[in-house]
N, C-alpha and C positions, 0 to 999 in steps of 0.2 A: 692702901689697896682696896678699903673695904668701900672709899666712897669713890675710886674712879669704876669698883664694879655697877655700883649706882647711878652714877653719870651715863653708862653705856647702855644700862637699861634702859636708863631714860630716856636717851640718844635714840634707841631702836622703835621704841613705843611711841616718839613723836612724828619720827616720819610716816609710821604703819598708820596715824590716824592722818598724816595727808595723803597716804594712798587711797583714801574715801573709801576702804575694803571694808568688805560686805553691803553694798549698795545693790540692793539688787533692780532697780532700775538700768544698771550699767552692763548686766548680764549678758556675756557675750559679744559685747561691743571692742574687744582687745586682739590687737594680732599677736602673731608670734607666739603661738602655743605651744611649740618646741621647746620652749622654754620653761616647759611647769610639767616636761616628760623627764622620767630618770630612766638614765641607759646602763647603770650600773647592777649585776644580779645580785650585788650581795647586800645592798639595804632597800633596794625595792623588794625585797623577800618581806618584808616589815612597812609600806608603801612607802618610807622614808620616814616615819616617824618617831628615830632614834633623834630628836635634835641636840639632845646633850648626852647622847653616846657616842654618835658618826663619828669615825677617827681615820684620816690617812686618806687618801687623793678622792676619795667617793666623797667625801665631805664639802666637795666644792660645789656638788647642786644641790645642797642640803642646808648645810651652816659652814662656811668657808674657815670658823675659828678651830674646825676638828682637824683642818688641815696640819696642826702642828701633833699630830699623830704617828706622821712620817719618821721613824728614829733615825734612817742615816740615806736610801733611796728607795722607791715604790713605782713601779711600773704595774699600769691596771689596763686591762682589754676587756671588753663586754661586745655582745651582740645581742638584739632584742628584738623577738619576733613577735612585734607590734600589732594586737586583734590577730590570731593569728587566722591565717585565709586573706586578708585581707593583700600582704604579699607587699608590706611595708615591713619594715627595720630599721633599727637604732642602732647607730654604733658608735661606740664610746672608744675613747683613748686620754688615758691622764698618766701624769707623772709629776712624782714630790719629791725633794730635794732640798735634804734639812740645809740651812746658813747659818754657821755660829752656833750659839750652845743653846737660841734660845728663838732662832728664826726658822721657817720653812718655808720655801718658793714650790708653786705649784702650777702648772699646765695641764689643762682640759677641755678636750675636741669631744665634740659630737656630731654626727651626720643622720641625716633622715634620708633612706633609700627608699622612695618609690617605686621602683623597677621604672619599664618601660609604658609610656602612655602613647596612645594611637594618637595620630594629627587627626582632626576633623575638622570641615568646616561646614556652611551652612550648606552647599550645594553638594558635598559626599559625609554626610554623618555616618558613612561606613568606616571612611577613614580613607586616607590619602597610600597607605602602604609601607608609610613612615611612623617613626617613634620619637618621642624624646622624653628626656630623664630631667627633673627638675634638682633644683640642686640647692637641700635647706641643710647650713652648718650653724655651730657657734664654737667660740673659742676663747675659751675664759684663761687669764690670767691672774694667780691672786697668792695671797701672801701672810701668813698665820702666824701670831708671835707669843709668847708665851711668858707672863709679866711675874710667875710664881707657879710652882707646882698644882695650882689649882685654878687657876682662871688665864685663859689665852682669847685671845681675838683674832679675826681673821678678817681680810679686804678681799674682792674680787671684781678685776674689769671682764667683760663678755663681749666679744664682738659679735654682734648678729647678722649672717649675710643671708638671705633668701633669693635665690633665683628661679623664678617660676619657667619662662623660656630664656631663650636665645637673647631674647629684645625686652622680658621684664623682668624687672629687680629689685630689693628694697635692702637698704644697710642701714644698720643702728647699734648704738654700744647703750649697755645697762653694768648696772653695779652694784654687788651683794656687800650684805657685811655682816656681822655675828658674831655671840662672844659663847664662850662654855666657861661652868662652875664645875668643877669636882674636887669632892673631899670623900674619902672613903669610899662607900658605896655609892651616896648621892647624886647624881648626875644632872644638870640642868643646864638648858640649851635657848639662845633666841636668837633668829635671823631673820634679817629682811631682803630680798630676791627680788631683784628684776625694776631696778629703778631706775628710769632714764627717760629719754626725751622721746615726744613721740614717730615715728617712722613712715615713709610715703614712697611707696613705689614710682617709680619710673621705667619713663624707656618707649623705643619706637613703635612698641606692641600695642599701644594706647592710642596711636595716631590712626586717623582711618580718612579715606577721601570722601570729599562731599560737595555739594553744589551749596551755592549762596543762594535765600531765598528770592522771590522775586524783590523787583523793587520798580519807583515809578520809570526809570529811565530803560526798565528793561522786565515790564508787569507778565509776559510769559513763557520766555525761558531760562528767567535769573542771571545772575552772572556767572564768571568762568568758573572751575572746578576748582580746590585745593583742598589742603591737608588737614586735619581739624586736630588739635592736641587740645584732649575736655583736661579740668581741672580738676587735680585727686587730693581724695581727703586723707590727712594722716591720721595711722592709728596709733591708739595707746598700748602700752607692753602689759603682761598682765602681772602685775608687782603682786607679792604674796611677804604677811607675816607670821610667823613661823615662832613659838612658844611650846617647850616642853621637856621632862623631867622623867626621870625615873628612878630607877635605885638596882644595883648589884650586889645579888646574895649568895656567896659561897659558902661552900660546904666541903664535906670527905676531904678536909687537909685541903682547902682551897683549890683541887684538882677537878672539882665542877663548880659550874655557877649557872643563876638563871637569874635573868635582866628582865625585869619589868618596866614596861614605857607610856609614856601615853602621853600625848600633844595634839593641841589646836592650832585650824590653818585658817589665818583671814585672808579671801582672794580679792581682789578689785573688783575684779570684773564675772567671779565664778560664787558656786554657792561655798560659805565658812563649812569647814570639816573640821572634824574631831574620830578619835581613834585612840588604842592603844594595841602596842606589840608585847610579845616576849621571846626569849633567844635564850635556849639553852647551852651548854658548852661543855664539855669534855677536854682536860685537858690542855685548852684552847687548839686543837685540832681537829674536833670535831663537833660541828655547828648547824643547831635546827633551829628554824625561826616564824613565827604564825604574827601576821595582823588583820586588824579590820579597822579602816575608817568608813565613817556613817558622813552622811549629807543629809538634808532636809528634801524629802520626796525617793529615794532612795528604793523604800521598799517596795514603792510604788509605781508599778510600771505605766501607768498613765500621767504622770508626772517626773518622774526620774530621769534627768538630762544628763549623766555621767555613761558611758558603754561602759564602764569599770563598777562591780556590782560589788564591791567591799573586803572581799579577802584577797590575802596573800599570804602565801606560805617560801618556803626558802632555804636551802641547807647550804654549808660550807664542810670542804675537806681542807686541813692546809698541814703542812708538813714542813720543818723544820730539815735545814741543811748546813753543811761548811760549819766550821768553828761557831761563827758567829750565833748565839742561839736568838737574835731577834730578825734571822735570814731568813726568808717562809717563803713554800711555793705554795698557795692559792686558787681550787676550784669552789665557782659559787654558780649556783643556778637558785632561780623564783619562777614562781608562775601568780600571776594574778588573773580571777575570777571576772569573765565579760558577758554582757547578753545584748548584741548576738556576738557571733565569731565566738574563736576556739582557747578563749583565754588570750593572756601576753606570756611567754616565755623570756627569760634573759638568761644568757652563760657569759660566764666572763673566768677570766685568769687574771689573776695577781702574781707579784712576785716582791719582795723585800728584801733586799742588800744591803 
């Protein structure tokens, strides 16, 4: 056990050095940024950097191995008021569903609501009178197995669709994957997020009519009109690797505990972050949780490229029903700290059967 946990480490830390992350020549050069957003309120309270705490269907935009968290089913709903002002939101929907004594199947949607955008064009930049809503999802499927009471692994496919209009589009699948240690208190975590092929929009949006230059046979009014479809470049997905540990300290007869965390995020294409959380507990029914990760230029507002200014804070209610005592109903809210706009906000409800 002790060298296939070895192998997967090594597994994970080889791909993470061909995702060339931390290059910062590459800075911003990645679409699909929806993909390094978490819609869930109860581990963005900690900006997600539990990687070998996350447990139960949040754990699939995190480390997909804490998926096996889920003891028998877990329905999760979130809503996340994205910069708030800004009149963007997130909206999450996962579900886990233990298999066997030692499998867990998981399902997780996200949606980015824009609201409504005015039509404009060149000759009315007031706008046409019309609206439309762009339409960015992903849909992850993945699957967490559990090799010994102390080390499980988890896979995940994500299919990424973007629809900017009516007429343009881009689709792409990536792939997570990730293992957790725990023994005792101990907890340690690594994932790698967001690996796949790169993505190129299409579509009739990109066509536009045009005249053919002149030429000898016809030196001043060119030739006939048609359609011109320019050639588009694809982008890269923004893959992140993800490393980090903490430890669980109980107390007062194991009826409280407080979790200390702390992890390092290598991105492709964004600046390395480093951080630590902690999460109080009561009971396990009643749940506070503070983090801060830092970036390089951060404090520095003539330099600092993140609108997310470092903290997060986060509570949890969850309550205990039916026989069952691992059956829990579930309120979590976070807010994390932006400049400008009004913070992010996230609520979500769980449920465990």
């Amino acid at each position: 056990m002790k060298r296939f946990l070895i192998l997967s480490i090594i597994f994970l830390v080889g791909f993470a050095f061909q995702a060339e992350a931390g290059n910062p020549d590459r800075q911003g050069q990645a679409g699909a940024y929806e993909l390094l957003l978490n819609p869930w309120a109860q581990s963005s309270g900690m900006y997600g950097l539990g990687i070998g705490h996350v447990r139960g269907v949040e754990a699939l935009r995190i480390n997909p191995a804490g998926l096996i968290g889920v003891n028998q089913t877990e329905l999760n709903f979130s809503h996340t008021f994205y910069l708030r002002g800004s009149d963007i939101g997130l909206n999450g929907l996962g579900l886990g569903q233990r298999i066997g004594e030692n499998g867990v199947l998981g399902l997780s949607l996200m949606s980015v609501d824009f609201g409504e955008i005015p039509v404009t064009t060149v000759n009315q930049p007031e706008g046409l009178g019309v609206t439309y809503e762009p339409l960015y999802f992903n849909l992850g499927i993945g699957y967490a197995h559990a090799f010994s009471e102390r080390i499980s692994v988890g896979f995940l496919t994500r299919l990424i669709s973007e629809q900017a209009t009516s007429d343009v589009s881009a689709t792409g699948v990536c792939f997570d994957a990730g293992i957790q240690y725990q023994t005792g208190g101990l907890k340690i975590g690594i994932s790698l997020r967001n690996i796949g092929t790169a993505v190129k929009y299409k579509g009739a949006g990109f066509s536009f009519p045009t005249f053919s230059p002149p030429s000898n046979e016809s030196p001043v009014t060119g030739n006939e009109g048609f359609t011109s479809d320019p050639r588009l470049k694809a982008f890269d997905l923004p893959s992140v690797f993800n490393i980090g540990g903490g430890y669980d300290f109980k107390f007062a007869n194991e009826t409280q505990r407080l979790s200390v965390m702390v992890a390092f995020v290598s991105n492709s294409f964004t600046r390395d972050q480093f951080g630590g959380a902690i999460e109080y507990a009561f009971n396990e029914m009643f749940m506070i949780r503070a983090g801060y990760r830092y970036e390089d230029g951060l404090l520095d507002d003539a330099q600092r490229t993140n609108v997310h200014t470092g903290l997060a804070a986060g509570a949890t209610i969850q309550v205990p029903f039916g026989k069952d005592k691992d059956s829990r109903f579930g309120i979590d809210y976070s807010y994390k700290t932006t400049n400008p706009f009004d913070g992010t906000h996230a609520i979500g409800v769980r449920l465990a059967i």
